[in-house]
ZADO-1210 file (C-alpha; in nm, 4 decimals, padded with zeros to 6 digits):
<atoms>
<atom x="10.4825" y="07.8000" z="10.7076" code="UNK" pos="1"/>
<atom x="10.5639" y="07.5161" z="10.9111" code="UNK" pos="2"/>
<atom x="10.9229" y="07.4802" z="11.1451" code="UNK" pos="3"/>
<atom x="11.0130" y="07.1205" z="10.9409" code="UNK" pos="4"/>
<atom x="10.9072" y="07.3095" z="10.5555" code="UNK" pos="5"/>
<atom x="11.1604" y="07.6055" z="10.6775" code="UNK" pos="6"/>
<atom x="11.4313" y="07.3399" z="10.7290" code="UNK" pos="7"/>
<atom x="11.3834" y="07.1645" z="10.4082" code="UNK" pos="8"/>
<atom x="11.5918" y="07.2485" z="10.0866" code="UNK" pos="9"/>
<atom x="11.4405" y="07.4839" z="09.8339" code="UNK" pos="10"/>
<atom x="11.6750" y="07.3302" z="09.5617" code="UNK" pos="11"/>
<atom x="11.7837" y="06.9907" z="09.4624" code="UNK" pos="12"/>
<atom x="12.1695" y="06.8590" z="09.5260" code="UNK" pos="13"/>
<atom x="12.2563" y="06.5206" z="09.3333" code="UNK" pos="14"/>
<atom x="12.5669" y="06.3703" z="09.4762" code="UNK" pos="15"/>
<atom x="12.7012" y="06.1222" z="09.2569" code="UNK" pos="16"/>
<atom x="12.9452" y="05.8158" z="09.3668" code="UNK" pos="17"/>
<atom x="13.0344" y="05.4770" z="09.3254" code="UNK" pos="18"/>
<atom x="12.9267" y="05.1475" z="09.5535" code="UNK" pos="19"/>
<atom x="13.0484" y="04.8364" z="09.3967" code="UNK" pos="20"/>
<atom x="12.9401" y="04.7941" z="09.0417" code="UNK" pos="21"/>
<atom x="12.6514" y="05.0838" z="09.1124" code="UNK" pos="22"/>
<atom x="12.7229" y="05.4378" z="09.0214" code="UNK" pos="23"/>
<atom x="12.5114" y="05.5566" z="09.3504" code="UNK" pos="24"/>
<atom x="12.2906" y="05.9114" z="09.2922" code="UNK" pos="25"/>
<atom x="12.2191" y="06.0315" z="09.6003" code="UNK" pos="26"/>
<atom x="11.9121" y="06.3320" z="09.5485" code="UNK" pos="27"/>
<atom x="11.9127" y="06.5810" z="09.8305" code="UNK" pos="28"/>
<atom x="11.5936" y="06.8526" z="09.8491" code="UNK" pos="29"/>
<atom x="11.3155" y="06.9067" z="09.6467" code="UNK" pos="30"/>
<atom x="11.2369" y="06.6958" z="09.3643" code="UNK" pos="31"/>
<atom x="11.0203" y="06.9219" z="09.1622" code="UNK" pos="32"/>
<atom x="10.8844" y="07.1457" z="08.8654" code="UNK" pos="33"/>
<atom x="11.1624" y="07.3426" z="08.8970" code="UNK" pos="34"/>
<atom x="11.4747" y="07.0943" z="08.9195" code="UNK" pos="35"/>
<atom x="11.2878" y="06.7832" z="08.7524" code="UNK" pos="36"/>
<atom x="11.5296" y="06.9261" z="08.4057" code="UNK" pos="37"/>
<atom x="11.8751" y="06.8966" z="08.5991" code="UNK" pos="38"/>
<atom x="11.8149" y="06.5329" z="08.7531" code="UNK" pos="39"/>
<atom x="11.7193" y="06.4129" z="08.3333" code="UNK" pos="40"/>
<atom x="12.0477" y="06.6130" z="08.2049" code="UNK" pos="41"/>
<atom x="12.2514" y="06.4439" z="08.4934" code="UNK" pos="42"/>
<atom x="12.1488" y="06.0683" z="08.4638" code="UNK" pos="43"/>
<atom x="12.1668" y="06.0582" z="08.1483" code="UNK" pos="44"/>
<atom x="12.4895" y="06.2279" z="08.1487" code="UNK" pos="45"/>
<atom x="12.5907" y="05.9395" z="08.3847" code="UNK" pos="46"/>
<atom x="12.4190" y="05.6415" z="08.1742" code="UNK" pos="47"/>
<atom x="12.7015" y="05.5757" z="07.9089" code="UNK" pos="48"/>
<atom x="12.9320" y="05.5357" z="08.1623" code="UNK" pos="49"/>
<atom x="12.7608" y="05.2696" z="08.4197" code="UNK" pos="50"/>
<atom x="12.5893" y="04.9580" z="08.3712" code="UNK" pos="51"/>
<atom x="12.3563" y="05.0203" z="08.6710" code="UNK" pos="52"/>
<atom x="12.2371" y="05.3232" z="08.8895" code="UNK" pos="53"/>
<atom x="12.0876" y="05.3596" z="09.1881" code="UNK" pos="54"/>
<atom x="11.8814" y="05.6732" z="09.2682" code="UNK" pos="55"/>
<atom x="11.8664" y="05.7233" z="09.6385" code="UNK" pos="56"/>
<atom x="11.5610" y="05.9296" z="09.7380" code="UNK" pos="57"/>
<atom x="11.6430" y="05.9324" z="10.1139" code="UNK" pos="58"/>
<atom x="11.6797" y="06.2819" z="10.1460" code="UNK" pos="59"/>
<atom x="11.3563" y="06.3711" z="09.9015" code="UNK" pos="60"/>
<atom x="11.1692" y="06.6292" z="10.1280" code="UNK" pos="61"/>
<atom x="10.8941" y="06.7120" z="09.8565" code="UNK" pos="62"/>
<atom x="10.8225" y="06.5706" z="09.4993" code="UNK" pos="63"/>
<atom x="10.5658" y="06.6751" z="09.2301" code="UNK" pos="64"/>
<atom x="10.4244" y="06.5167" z="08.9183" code="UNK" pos="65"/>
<atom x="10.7372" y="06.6899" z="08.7079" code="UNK" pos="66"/>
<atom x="10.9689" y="06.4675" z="08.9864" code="UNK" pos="67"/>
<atom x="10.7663" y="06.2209" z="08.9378" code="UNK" pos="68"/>
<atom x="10.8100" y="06.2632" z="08.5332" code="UNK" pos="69"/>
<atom x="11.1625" y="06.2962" z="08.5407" code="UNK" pos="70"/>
<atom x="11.2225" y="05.9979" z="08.6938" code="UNK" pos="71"/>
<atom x="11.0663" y="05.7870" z="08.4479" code="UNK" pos="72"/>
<atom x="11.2203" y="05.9814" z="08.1862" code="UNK" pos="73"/>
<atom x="11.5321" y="05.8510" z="08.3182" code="UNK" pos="74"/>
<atom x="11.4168" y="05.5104" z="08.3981" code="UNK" pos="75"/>
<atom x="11.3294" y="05.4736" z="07.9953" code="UNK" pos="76"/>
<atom x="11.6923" y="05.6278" z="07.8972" code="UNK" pos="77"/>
<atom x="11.8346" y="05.3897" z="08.1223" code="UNK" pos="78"/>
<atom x="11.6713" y="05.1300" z="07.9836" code="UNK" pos="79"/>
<atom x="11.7873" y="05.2346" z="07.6438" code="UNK" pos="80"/>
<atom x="12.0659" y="05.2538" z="07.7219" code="UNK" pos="81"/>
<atom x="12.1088" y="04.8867" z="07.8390" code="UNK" pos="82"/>
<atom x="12.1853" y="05.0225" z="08.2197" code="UNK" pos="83"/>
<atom x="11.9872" y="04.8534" z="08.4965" code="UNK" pos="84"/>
<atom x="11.7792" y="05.1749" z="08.7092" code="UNK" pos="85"/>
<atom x="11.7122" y="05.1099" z="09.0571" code="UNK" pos="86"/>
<atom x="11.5022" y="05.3563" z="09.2833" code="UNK" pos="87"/>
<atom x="11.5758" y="05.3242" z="09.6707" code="UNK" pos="88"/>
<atom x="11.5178" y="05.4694" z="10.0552" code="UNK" pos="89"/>
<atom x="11.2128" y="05.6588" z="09.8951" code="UNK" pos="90"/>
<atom x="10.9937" y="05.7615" z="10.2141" code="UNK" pos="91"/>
<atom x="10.5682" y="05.7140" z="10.2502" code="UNK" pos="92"/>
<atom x="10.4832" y="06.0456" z="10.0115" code="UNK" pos="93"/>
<atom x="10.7013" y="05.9442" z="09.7406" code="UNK" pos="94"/>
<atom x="10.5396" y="05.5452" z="09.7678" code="UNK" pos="95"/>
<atom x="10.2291" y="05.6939" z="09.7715" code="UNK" pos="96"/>
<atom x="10.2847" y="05.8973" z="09.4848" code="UNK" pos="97"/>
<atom x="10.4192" y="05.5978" z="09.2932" code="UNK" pos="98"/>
<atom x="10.1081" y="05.3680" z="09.3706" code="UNK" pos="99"/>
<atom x="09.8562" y="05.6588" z="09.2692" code="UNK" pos="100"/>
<atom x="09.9765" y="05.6690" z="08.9248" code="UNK" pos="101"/>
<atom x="10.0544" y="05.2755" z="08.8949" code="UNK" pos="102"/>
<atom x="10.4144" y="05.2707" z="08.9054" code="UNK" pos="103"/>
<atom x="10.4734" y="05.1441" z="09.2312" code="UNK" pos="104"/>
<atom x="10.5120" y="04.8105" z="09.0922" code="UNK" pos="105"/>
<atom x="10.7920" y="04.8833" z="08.8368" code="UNK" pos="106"/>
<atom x="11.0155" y="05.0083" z="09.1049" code="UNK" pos="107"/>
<atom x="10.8574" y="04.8501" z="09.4479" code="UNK" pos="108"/>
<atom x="11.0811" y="04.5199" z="09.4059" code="UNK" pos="109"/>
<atom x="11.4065" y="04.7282" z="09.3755" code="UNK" pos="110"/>
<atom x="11.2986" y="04.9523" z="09.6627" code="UNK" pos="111"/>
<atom x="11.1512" y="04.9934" z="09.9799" code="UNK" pos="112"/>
<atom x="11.2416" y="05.2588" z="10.2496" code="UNK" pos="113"/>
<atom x="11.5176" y="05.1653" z="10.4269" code="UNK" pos="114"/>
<atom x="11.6364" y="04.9190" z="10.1775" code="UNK" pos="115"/>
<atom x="12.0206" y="04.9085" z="10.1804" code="UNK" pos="116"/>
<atom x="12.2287" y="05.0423" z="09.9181" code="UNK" pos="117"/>
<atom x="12.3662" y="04.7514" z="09.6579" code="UNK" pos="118"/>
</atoms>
């Protein structure tokens, strides 16, 4: 095991708060199989009350293909739910990830690490 994987979170910690007309969901940790259920109940617990959300990957350490999942899951709710979805402050894995399965360009123009918060 490496020093920085030691440091990382094992779990995921979603912070939520509010930044203008944004309901800001700040995702702390690990982004995977096993906590890819409790960022889906938590969105969409959050979508009937805000008209947009911004999920802020800045502090992503890892995420899998169930992250990956779960975040379009709630990127369709959203949309279902007539609230705008932004993605931002994702770091190089998580872009890559996103342009291997062709979904970079749904959220690219929304996001881009280091983009500022709305």
């Amino acid at each position: 095991m490496s020093p920085d994987s030691a440091a990382a979170p094992t779990r995921l910690e979603l912070q939520t708060h509010a930044v203008e007309d944004a309901t800001v969901i700040q995702c702390i940790g690990r982004l995977t199989a096993e906590h890819s259920d409790a960022l889906k109940t938590h969105v969409r617990g959050v979508i009937p009350h805000a008209k947009r959300i911004v999920l802020d990957l800045r502090e992503i350490h890892r995420m899998d293909s169930s992250g990956l999942g779960a975040i379009v899951a709630v990127y369709i709710s959203a949309r279902k739910g007539n609230c705008e979805f932004l993605l931002v402050n994702y770091n190089k894995s998580v872009r890559d990830l996103l342009g291997l399965t062709n979904l970079l360009s749904v959220f690219e123009a929304c996001a881009q690490t280091g983009t500022r918060i709305p």
